[in-house]
DODREN-861357 format. One record per atom (N, C-alpha, C): residue number from 1; atom name; x, y, z. Coordinates in Angstrom, 1 decimal, padded with zeros to 4 digits. Each point is the difference from the previous one (the first is absolute). Layout:
N
NUM | CA | X | Y | Z
...
// end
This chain:
158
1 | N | -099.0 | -053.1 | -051.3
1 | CA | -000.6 | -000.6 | 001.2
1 | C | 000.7 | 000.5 | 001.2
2 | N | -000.8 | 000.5 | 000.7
2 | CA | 001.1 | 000.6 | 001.5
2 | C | -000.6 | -001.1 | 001.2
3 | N | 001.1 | -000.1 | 000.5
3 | CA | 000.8 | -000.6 | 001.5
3 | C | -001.5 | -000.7 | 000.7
4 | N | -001.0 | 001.5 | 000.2
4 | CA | -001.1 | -000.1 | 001.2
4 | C | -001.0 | -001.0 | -000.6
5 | N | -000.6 | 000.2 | -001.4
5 | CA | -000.8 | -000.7 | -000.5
5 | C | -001.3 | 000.9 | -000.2
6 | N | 000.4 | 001.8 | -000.1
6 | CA | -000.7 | 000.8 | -000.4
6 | C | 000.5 | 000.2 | -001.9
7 | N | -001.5 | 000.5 | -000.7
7 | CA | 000.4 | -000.2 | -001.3
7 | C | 000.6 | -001.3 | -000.3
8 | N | 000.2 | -001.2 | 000.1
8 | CA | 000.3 | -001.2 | -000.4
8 | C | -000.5 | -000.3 | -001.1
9 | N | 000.1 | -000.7 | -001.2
9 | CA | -000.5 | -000.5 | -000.6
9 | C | -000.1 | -001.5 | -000.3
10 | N | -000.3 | -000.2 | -000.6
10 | CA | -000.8 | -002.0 | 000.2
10 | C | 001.8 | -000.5 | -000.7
11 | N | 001.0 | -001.2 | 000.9
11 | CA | 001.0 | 000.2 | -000.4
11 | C | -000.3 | -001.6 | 000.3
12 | N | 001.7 | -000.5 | -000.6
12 | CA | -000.1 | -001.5 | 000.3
12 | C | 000.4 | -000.6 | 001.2
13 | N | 000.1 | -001.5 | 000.1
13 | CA | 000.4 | -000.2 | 001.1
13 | C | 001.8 | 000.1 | 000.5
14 | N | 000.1 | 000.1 | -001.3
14 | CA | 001.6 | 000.3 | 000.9
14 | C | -000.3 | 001.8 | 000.3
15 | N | -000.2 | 000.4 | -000.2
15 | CA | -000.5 | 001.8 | 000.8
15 | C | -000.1 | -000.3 | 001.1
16 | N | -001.1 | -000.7 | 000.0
16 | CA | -000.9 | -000.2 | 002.1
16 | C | 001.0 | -000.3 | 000.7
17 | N | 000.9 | -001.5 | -001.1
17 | CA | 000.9 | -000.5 | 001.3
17 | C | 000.9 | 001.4 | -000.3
18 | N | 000.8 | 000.4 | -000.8
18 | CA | 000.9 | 001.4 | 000.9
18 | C | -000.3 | 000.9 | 000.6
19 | N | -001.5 | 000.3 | 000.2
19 | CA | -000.7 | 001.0 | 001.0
19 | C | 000.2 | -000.5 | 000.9
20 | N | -000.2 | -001.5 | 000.4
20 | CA | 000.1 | -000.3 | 001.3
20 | C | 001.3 | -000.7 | 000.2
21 | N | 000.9 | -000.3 | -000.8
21 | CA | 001.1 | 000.6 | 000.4
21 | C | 000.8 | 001.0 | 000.4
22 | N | -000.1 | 000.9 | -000.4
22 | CA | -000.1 | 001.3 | 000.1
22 | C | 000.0 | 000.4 | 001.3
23 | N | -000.8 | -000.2 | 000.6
23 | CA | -000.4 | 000.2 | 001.7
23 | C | 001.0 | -000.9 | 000.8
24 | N | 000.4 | -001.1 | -000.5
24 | CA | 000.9 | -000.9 | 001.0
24 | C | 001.3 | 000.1 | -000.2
25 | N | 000.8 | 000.7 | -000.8
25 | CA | 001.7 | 000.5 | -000.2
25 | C | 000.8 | 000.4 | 001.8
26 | N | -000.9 | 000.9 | 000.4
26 | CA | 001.0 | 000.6 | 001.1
26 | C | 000.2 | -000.8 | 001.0
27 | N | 001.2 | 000.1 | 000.5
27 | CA | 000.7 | -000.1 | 001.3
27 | C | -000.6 | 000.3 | 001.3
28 | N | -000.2 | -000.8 | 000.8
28 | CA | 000.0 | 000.1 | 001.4
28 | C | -000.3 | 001.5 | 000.7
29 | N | 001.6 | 000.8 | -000.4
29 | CA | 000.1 | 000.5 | 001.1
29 | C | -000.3 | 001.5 | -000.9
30 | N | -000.3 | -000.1 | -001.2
30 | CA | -000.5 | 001.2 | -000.8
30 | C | -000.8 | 001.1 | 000.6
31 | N | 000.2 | 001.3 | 000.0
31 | CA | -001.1 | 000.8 | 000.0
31 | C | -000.4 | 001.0 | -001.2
32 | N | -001.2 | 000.7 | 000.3
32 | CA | 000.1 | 000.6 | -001.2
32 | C | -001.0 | 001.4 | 000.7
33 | N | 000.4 | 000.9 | -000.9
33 | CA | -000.5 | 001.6 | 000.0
33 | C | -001.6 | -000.1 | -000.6
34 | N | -000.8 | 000.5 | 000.6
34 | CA | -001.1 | 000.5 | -000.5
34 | C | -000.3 | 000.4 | -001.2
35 | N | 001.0 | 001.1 | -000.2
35 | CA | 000.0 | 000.0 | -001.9
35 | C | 000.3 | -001.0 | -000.6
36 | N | 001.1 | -000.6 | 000.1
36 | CA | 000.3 | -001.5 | -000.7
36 | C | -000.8 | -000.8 | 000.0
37 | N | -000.8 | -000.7 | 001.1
37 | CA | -001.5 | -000.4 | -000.3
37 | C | -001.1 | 000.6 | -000.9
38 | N | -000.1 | 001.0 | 000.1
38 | CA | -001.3 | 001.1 | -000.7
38 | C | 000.7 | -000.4 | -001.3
39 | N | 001.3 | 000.3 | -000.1
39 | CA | 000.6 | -000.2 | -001.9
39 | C | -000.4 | -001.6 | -000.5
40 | N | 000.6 | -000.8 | 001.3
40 | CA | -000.5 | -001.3 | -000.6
40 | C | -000.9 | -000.9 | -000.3
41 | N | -001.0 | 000.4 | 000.7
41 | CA | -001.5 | -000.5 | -000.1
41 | C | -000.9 | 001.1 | -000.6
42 | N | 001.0 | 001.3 | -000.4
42 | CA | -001.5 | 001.0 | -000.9
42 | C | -001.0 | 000.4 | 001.1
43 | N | 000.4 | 000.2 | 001.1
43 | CA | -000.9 | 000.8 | 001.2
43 | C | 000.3 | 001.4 | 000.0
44 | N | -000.6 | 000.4 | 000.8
44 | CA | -000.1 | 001.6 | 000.8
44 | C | 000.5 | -000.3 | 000.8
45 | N | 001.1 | 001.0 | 000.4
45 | CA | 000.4 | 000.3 | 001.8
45 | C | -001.2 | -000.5 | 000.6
46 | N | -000.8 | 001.1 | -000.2
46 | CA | -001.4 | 000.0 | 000.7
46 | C | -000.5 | -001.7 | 000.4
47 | N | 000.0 | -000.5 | -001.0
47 | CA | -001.0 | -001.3 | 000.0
47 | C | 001.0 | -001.1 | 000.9
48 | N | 001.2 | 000.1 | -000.1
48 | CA | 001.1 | -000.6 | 000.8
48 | C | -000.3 | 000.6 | 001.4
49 | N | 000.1 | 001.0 | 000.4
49 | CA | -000.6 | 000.3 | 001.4
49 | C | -001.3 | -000.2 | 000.2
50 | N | -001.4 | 000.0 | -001.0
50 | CA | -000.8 | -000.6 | 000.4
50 | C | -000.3 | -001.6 | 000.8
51 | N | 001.1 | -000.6 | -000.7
51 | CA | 000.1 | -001.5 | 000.3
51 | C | 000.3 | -000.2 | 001.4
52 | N | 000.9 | 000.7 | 000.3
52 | CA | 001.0 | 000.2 | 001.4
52 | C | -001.1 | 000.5 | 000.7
53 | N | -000.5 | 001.1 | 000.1
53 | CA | -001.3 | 000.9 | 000.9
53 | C | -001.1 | -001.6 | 000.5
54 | N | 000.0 | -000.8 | -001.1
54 | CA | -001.2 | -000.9 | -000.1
54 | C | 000.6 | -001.1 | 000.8
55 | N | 001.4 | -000.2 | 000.7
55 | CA | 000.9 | -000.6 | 000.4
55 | C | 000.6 | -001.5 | -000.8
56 | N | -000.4 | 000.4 | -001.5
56 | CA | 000.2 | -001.3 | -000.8
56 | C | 001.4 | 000.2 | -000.2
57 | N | 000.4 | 000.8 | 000.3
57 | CA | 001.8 | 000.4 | 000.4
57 | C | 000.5 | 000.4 | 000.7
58 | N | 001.0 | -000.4 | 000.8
58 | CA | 000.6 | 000.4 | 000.9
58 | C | 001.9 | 000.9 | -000.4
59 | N | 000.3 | 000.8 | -000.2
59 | CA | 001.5 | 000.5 | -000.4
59 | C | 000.7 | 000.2 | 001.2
60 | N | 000.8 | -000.6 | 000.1
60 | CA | 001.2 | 000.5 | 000.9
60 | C | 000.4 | 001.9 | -000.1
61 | N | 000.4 | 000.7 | 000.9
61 | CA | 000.3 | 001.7 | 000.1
61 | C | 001.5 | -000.3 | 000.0
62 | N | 000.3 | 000.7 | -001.2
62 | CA | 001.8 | -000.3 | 000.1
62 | C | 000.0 | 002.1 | -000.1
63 | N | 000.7 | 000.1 | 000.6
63 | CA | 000.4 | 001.5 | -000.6
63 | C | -001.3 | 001.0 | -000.4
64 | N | -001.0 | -000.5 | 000.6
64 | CA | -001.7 | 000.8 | 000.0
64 | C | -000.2 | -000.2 | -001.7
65 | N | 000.7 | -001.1 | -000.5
65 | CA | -000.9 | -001.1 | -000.7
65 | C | -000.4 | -000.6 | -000.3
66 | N | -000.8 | -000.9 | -000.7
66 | CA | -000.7 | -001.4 | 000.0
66 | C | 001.3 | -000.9 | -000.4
67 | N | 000.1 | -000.7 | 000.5
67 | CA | 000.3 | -001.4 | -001.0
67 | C | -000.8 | -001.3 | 000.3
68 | N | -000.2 | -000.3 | -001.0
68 | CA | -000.6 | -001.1 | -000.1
68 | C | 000.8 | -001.2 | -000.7
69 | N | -000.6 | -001.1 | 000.8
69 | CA | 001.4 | -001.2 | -000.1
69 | C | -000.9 | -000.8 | -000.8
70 | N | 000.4 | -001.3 | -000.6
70 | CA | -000.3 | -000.8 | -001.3
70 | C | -001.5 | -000.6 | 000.9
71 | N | 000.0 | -000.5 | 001.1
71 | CA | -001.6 | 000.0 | 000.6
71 | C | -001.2 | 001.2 | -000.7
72 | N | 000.5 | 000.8 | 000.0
72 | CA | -001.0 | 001.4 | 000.0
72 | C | 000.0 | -000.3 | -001.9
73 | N | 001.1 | 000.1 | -000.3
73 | CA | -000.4 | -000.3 | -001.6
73 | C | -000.5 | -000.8 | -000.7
74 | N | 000.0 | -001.4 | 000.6
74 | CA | -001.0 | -001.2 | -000.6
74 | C | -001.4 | 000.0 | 000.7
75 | N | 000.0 | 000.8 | 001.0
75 | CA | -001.3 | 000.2 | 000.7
75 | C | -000.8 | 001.3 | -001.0
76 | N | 000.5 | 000.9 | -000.4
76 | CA | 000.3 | 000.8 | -001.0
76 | C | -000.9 | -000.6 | -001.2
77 | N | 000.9 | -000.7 | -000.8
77 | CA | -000.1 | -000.8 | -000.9
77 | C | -001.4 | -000.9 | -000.2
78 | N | -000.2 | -000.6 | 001.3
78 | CA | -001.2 | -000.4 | 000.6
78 | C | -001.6 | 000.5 | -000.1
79 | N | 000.5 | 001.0 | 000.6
79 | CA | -001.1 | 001.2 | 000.1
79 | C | -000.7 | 000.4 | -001.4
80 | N | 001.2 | 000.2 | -000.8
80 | CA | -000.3 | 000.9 | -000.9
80 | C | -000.3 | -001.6 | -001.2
81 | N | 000.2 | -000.9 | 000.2
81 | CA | -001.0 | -001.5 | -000.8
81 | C | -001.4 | 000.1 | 000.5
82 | N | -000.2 | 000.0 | 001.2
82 | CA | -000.8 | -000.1 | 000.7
82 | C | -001.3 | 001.0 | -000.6
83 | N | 000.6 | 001.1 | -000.3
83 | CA | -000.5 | 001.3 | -000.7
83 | C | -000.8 | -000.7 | -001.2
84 | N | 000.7 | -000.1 | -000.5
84 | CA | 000.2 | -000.7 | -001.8
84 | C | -001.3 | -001.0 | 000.0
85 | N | -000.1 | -001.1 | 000.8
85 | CA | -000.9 | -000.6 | -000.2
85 | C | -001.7 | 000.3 | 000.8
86 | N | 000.4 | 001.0 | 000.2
86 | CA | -001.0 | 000.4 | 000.8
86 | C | -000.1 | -000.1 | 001.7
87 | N | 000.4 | 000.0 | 000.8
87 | CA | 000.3 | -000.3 | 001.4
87 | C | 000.1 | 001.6 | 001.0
88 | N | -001.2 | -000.1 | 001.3
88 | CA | 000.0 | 001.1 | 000.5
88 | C | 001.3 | -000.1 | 000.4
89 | N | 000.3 | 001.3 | 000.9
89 | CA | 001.2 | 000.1 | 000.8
89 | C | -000.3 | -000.7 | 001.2
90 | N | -001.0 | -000.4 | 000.5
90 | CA | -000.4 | -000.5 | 001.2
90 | C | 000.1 | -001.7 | -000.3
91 | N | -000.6 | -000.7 | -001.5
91 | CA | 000.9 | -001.1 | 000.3
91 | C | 001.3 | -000.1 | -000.6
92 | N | 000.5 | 000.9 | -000.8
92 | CA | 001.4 | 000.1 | -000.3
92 | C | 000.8 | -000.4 | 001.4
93 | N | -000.3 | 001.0 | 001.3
93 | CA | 000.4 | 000.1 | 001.4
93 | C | -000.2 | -001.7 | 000.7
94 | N | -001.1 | -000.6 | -000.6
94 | CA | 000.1 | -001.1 | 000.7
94 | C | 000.9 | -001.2 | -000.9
95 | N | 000.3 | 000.3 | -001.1
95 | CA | 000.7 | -000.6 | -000.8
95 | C | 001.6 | 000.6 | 001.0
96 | N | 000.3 | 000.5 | 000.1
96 | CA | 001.3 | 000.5 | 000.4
96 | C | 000.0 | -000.3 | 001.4
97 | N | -001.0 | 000.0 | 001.1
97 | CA | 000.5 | -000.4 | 001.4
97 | C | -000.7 | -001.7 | 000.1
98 | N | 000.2 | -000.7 | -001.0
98 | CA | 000.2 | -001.2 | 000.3
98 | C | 001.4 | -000.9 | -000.2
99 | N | 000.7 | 000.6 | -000.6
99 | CA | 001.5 | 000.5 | 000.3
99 | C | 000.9 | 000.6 | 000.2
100 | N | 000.2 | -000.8 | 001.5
100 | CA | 000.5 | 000.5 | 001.2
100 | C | 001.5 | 000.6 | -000.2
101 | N | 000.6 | 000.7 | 000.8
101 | CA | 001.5 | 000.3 | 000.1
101 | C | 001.0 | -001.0 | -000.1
102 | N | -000.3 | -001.5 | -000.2
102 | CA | 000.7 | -001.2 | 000.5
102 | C | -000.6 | -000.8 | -001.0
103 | N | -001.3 | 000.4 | -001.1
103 | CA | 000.0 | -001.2 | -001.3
103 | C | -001.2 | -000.4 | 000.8
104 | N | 000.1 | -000.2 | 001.2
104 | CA | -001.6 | -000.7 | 000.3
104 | C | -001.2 | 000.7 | -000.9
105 | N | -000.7 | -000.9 | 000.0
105 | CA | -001.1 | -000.1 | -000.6
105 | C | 000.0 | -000.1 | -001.8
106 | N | 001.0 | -000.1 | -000.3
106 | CA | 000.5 | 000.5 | -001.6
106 | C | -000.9 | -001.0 | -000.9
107 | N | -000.3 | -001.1 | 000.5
107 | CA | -000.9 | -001.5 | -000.6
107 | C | -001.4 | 000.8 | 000.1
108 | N | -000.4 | 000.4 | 001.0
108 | CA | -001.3 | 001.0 | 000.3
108 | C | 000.0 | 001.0 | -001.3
109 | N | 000.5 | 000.6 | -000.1
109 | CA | 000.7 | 001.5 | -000.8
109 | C | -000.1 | -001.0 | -002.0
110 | N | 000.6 | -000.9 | 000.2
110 | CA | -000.3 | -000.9 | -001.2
110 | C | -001.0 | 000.1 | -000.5
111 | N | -000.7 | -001.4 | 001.0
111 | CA | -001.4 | -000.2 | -000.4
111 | C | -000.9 | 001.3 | -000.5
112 | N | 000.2 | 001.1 | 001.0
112 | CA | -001.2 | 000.8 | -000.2
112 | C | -000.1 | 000.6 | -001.4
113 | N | 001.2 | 000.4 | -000.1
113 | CA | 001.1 | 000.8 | -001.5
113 | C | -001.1 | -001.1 | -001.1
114 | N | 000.7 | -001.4 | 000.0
114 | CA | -000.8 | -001.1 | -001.3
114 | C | -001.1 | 000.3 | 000.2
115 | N | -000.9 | -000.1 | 001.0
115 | CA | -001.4 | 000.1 | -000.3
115 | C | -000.5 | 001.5 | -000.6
116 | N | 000.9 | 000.9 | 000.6
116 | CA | -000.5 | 001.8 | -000.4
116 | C | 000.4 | 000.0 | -001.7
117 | N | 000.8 | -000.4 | -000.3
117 | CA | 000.5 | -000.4 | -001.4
117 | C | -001.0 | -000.8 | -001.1
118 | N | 000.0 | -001.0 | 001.0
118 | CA | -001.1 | -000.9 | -000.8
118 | C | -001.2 | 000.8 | -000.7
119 | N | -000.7 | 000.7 | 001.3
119 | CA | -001.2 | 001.0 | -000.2
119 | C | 000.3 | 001.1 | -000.7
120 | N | 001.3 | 000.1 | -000.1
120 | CA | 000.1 | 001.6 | -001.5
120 | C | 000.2 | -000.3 | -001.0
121 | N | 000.5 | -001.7 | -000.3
121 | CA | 000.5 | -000.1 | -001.1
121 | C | -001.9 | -000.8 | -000.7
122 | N | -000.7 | -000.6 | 000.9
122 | CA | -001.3 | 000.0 | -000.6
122 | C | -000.9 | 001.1 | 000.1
123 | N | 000.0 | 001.1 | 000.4
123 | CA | -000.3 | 000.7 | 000.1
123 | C | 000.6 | 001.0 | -001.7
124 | N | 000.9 | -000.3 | -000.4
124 | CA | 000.8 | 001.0 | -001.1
124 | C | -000.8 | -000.8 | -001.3
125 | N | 000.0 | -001.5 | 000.4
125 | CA | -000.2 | -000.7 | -001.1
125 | C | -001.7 | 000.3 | -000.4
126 | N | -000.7 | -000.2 | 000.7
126 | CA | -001.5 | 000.5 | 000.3
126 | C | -000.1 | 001.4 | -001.0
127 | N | 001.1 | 001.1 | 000.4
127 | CA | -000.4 | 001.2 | -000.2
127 | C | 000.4 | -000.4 | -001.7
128 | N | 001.5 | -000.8 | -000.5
128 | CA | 000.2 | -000.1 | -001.0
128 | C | -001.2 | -000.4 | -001.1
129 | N | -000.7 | -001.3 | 000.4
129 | CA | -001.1 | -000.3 | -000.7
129 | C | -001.2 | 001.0 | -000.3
130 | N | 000.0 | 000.5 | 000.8
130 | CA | -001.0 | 001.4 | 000.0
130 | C | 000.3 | 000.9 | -001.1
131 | N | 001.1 | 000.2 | 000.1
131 | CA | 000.3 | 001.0 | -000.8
131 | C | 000.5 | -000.3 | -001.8
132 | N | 000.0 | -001.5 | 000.5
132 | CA | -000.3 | -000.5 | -001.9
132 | C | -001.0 | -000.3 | -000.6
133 | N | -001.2 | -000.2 | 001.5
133 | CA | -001.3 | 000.0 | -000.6
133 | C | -000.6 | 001.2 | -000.6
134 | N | 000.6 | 001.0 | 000.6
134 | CA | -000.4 | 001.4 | -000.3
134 | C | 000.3 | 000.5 | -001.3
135 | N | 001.5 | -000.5 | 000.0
135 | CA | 000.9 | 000.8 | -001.7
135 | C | -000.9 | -001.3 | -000.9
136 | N | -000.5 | -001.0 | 000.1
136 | CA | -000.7 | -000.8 | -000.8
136 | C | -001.0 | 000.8 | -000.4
137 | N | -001.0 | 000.2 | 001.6
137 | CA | -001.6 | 000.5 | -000.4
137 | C | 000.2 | 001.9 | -001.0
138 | N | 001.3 | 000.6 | 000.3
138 | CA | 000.1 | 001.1 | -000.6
138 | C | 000.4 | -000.2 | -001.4
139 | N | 000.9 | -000.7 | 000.3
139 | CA | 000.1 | -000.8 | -002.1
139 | C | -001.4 | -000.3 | -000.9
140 | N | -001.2 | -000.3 | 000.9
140 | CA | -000.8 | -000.2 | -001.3
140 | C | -000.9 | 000.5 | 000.6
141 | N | -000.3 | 001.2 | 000.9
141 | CA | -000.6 | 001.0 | -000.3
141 | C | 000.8 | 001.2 | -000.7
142 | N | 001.1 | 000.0 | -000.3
142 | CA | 000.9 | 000.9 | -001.0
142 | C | -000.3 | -000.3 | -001.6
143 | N | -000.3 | -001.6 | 000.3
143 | CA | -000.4 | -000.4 | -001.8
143 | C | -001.4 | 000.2 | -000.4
144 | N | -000.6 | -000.1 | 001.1
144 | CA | -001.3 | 000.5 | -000.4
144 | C | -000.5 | 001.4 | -000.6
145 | N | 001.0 | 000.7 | 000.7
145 | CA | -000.3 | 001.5 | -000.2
145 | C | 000.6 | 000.4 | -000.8
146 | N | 001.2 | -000.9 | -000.3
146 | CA | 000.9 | 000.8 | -001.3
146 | C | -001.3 | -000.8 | -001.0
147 | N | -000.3 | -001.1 | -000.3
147 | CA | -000.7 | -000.1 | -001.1
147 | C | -001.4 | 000.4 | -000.3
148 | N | -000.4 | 000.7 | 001.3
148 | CA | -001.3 | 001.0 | 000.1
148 | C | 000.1 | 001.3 | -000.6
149 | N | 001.5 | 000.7 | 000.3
149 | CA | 000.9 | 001.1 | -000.9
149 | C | -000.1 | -000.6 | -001.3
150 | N | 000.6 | -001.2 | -000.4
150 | CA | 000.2 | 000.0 | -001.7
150 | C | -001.2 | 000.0 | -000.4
151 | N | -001.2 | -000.5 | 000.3
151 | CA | -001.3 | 000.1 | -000.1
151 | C | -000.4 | 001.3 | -000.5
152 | N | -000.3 | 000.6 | 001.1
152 | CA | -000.1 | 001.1 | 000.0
152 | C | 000.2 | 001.0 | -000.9
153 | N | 001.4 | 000.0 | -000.3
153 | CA | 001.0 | 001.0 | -001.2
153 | C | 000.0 | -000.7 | -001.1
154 | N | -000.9 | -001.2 | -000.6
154 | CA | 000.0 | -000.7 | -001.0
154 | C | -001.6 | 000.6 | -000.3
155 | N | -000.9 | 000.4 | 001.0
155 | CA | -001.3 | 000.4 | -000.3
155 | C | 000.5 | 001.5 | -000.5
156 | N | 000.2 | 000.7 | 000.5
156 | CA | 000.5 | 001.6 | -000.3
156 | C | 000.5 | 000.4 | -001.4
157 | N | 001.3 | -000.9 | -000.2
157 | CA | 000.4 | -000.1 | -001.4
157 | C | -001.2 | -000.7 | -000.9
158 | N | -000.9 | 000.0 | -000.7
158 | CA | -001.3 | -000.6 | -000.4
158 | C | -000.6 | 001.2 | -000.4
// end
């Protein structure tokens, strides 16, 4: 299972809580290198400067290079859930400027999260039922056909 929640597989709940643990370890005054993000969330350079270009990150210029401080990485982290359940970058973007530099709005930023959540996780459940009605309806059109085959190769042998 890697960091970003690309390739993941269906895991328990102590997994989810260390994923999202996982994102809340660092310190304050942490920064981090562009590669070291790309390594730990399983991104592209590329897709990490996408984010930035899109202004959903901002990196500090140290030495003509990025760093990015533990804001940029749970925002990061954010983005790339946001991904996962389905979410443009445009409300990903409004998910992220309703928490301000100072925590304001973070109750705003809540709510909206539980309700976006709410709608993926019925939305998965929906798709789940679907797809057992399906391996149902393909199970006994599989038995029909296999016993249309035994039929069949029971006439031939004759």
């Amino acid at each position: 299972m890697t960091k970003s929640g690309k390739g993941r597989t269906a895991g328990t709940a102590a997994d989810a809580a260390a994923f999202v643990a996982s994102h809340r370890k660092s310190v304050d005054g942490d920064l981090y290198g562009i590669t070291e993000l790309s390594r730990e969330f399983g991104l592209s350079l590329r897709a990490i400067r996408f984010y930035e270009d899109k202004g959903l990150l901002a990196p500090r210029r140290i030495n003509g290079g990025r760093a990015y401080s533990r804001r940029d990485r749970v925002r990061l982290a954010l983005i790339l859930r946001g991904r996962a359940v389905g979410m443009s970058l445009a409300e990903i973007e409004h998910i992220l400027s309703l928490y301000g530099d100072h925590g304001e709005g973070h109750a705003k930023q809540l709510d909206y999260l539980i309700g976006r959540i709410d709608e993926a996780m019925a939305e998965l459940d929906t798709r789940r039922r679907n797809i057992e009605a399906m391996q149902a309806e393909l199970s006994v059109v599989q038995g029909e056909l296999r016993r249309e085959l035994a039929a069949k190769r029971r006439v031939r042998r004759k």
